[in-house]
N, C-alpha and C positions, 0 to 999 in steps of 0.2 A: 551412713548418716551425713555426714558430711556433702557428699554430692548434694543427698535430699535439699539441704540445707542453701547448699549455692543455687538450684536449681526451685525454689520452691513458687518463687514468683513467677515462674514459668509456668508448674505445674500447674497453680492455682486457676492462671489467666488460660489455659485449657480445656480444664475442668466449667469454667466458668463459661467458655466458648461455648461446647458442648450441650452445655445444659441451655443454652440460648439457642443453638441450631436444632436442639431434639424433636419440638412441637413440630418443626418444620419437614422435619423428617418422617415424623409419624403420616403429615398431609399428603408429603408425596406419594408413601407407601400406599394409602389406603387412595389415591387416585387411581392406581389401575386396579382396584376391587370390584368386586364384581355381589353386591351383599342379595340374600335373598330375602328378606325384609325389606321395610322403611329405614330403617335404620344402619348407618353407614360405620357401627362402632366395633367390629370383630371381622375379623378375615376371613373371607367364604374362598375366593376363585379369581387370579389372576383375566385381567379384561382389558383391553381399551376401548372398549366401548362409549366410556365417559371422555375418551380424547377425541374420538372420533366424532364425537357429536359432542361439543360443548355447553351447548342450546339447547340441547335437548329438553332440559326441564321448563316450564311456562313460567316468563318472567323473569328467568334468572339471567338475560342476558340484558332485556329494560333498563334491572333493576343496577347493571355494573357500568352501563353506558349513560344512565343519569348518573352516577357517585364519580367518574369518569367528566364529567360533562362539570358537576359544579365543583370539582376539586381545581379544575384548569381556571375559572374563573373566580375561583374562591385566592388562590395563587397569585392571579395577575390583579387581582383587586389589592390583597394584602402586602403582594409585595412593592407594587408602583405606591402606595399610603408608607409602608415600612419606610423604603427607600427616603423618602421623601421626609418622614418625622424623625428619622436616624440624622441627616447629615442637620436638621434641625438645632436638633440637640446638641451633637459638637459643634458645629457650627457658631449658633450663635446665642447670643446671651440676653434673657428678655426677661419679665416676669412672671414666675410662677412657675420657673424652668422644672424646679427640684417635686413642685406636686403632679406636671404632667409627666415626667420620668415615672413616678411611684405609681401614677393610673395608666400609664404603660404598661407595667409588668404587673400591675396587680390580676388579669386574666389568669396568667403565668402560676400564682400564689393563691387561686379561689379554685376552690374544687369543681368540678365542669356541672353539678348538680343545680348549684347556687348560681352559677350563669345562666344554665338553662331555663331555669324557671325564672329569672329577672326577665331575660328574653323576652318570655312568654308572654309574661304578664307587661310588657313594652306593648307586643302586638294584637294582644287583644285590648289593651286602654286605644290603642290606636284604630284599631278596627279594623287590621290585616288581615286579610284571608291566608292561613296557614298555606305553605308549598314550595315550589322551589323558591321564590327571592326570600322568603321568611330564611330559610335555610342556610341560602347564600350570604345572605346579611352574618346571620350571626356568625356563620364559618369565616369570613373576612374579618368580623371583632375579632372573635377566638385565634386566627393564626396570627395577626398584626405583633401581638406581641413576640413571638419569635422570631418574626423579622427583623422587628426592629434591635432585638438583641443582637443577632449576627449579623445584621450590617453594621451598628455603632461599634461594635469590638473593631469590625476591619475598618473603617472610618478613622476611629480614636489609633492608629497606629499606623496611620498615614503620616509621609512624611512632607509637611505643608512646602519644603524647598521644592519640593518635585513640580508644583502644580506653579513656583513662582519663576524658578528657572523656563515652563512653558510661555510665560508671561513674558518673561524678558529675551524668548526666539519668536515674538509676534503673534502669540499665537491668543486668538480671542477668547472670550467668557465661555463662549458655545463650543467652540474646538480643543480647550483645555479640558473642560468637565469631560466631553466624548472621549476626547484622545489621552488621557492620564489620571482625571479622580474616577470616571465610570471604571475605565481599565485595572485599576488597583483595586475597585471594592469591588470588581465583579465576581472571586470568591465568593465573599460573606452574601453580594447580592443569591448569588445561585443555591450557597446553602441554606439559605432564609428560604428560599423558595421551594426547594427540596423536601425540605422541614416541612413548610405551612400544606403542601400536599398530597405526604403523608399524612400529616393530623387530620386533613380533610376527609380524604378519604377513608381513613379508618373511622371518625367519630360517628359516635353511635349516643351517645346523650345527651349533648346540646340536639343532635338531627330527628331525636325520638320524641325530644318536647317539642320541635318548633316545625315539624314534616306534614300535619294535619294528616292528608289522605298518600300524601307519596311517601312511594318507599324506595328507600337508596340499598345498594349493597350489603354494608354491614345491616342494615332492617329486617333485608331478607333472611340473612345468615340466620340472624337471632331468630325470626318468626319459623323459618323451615327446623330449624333443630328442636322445636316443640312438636312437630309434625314427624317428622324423619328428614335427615338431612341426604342430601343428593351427591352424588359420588361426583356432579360437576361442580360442587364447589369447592371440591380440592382440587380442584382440575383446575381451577381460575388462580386457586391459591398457590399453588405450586409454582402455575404460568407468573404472574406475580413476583413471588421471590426470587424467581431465575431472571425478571429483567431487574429487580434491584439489584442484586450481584453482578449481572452485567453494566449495568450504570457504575456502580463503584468499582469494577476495574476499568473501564473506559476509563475513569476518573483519575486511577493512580497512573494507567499507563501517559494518557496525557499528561500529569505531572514529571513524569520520570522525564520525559519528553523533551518538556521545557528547560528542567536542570540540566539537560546534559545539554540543552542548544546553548544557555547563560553561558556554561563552562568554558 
């Protein structure tokens, strides 16, 4: 009992692991199935059939290089506007600081239901034709808020001698911001950005009200698993999860990298 006891927030945070990787494991499992049905939910016959042809099904590859296609641009929208109303905000002091902070973060705090449908109803008073920029619009509202969260945390913890000591080796307004305040917040900048396409690419609510006739990846996912789902779209998902794990250890190996070069 004792051990249990010194060990339990280990055990927990495992247990917890686990149940977080399972879903994931269940996808990979059933990508080399092989089902004799429509339907991809029980284990018939070890395949790779579904690796070997990823494309195989109509559309399912459209539908991952348009979600692909506005999450990149949904990204560089959200996070060049982030960047930009984060160091706003520490920065400088103006009026009405404290109500644009709160319509910041209130995308953050409104269920993506009540966004989408404000959305909606924007582009049809306006008289949008639904489709990709409907899309893209709102995907750039919807991730700005997260951006601008994790760049103001790494901003708000900067330390302003850093950027004034470049001031006093000559160094100009343009050469300080590149070479020392971009350099510090480029952290927060990357993980804001990381963030906003994930949420891009996985949103499936705000992209279902405001999509008209196109359909993005998660659309498809949903639309085919009423249909019977396809053994290559755990083939995409798997592909998927194995490059965000590789991202994230690229990520800690480069850290480790750095602290030992500092040392």
């Amino acid at each position: 009992m004792s051990w249990l006891r010194r060990n339990l927030v280990v055990i927990a945070g495992l247990i917890t692991l686990a149940f977080l990787i399972l879903p994931n494991l269940v996808v990979l499992v059933f990508s080399f199935n092989k089902p004799k049905g429509r339907f991809n939910y029980a284990w018939q016959e070890f395949s790779l059939d579904a690796w070997r042809d990823p494309c195989g099904v109509a559309d399912l590859c459209g539908s991952l290089a348009l979600s692909l296609q506005i999450a990149a641009w949904a990204t560089l929208g959200a996070t060049v506007l982030g960047v930009m109303v984060a160091f706003a905000l520490v920065r400088y002091r103006f009026r009405a600081r404290s109500t644009v902070s709160a319509l910041i973060f209130l995308p953050m705090a409104m269920p993506e239901v009540v966004m989408a449908a404000s959305l909606l109803t924007l582009f049809l008073n306006m008289g949008v034709q639904l489709g990709f920029w409907t899309i893209l619009i709102a995907h750039i509202m919807f991730c700005l808020s997260f951006v601008v969260t994790a760049v103001k945390a790494r901003v708000m913890s900067m330390d302003p001698r850093l950027e004034q000591a470049a001031q006093d080796l000559y160094a100009g307004p343009v050469q300080t911001f590149l070479r020392v305040t971009l350099s510090i917040a480029a952290p927060g900048i990357a993980a804001g950005a990381l963030l906003a396409f994930a949420l891009s690419f996985d949103d499936f609510i705000i992209t279902n009200f405001n999509a008209g006739s196109t359909v993005t990846f998660p659309m498809y996912v949903w639309g085919s698993a009423q249909r019977g789902t396809p053994v290559q779209i755990n083939v995409i998902g798997t592909a998927m999860f194995a490059v965000a794990i590789l991202l994230v250890l690229a990520g800690m190996l480069i850290g480790n990298r750095r602290k030992k070069q500092a040392r």
